[in-house]
C-alpha positions in Angstrom: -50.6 20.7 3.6 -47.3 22.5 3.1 -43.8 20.3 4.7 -41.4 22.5 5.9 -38.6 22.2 4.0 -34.7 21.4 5.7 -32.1 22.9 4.1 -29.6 19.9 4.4 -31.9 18.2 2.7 -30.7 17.6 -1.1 -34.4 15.8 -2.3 -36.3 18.4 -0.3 -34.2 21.6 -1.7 -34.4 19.3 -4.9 -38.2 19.5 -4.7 -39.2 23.0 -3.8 -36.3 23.9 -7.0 -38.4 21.9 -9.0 -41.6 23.7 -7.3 -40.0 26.9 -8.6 -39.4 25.6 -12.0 -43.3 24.9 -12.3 -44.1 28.7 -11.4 -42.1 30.2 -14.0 -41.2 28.3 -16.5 -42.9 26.5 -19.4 -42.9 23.0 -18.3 -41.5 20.4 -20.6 -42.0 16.8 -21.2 -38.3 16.1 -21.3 -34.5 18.4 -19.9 -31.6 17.5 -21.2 -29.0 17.1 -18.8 -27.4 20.9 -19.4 -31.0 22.5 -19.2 -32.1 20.5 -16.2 -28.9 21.9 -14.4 -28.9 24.7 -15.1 -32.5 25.3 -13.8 -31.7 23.5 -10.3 -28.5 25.4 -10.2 -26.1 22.5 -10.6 -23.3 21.4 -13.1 -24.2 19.1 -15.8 -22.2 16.4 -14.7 -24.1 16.1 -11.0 -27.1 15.9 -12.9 -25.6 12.6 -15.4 -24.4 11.5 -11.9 -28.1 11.2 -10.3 -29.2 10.1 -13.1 -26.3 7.1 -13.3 -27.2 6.2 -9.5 -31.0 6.1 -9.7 -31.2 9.5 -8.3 -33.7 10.9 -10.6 -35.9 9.2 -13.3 -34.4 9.9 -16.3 -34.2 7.9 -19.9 -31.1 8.1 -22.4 -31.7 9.5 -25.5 -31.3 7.0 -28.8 -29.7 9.0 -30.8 -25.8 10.3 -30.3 -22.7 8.8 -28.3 -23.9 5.6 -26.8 -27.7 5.5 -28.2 -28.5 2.3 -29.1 -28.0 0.2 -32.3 -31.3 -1.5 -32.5 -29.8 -4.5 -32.0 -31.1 -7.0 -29.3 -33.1 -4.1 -28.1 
C-alpha cells in the first residue's frame, strides 16, 4: 500500500529521500554525517543535529574528536 506523502512533512519527505537513495545508490551499512547529507540534500550540521535530538538512529564513531577512551566504557 503506497501513503501519500505531505510535503510539510520533514519524516515523510525524510522517508521517500531515503526511498530514492535505495533505488540508486549502493546501500551502505553505515553514512557519515557529510555523505548522509548530502544524499537527503541537507547541510551536515542538520544531520549532527537529528542525530543529537534522537531524530535519527545514528552511533558515534570511536575513533577521532570525542571517540571514546575505553575507559568505564
Amino acid at each position: 500500500m503506497l501513503s501519500t506523502v505531505n510535503s510539510e512533512d520533514p519524516l515523510g519527505r525524510l522517508e521517500s529521500l531515503l526511498r530514492a537513495l535505495v533505488e540508486r545508490e549502493t546501500i551502505k551499512d553505515w553514512y557519515s554525517t557529510e555523505e548522509f547529507g548530502r544524499v537527503i540534500g541537507k547541510a551536515e550540521f542538520t544531520v549532527r543535529e537529528h542525530c543529537r535530538l534522537g531524530r535519527l538512529n545514528a552511533r558515534k564513531r570511536q575513533s577521532g574528536m570525542g571517540g571514546s577512551s575505553g575507559l568505564g566504557d
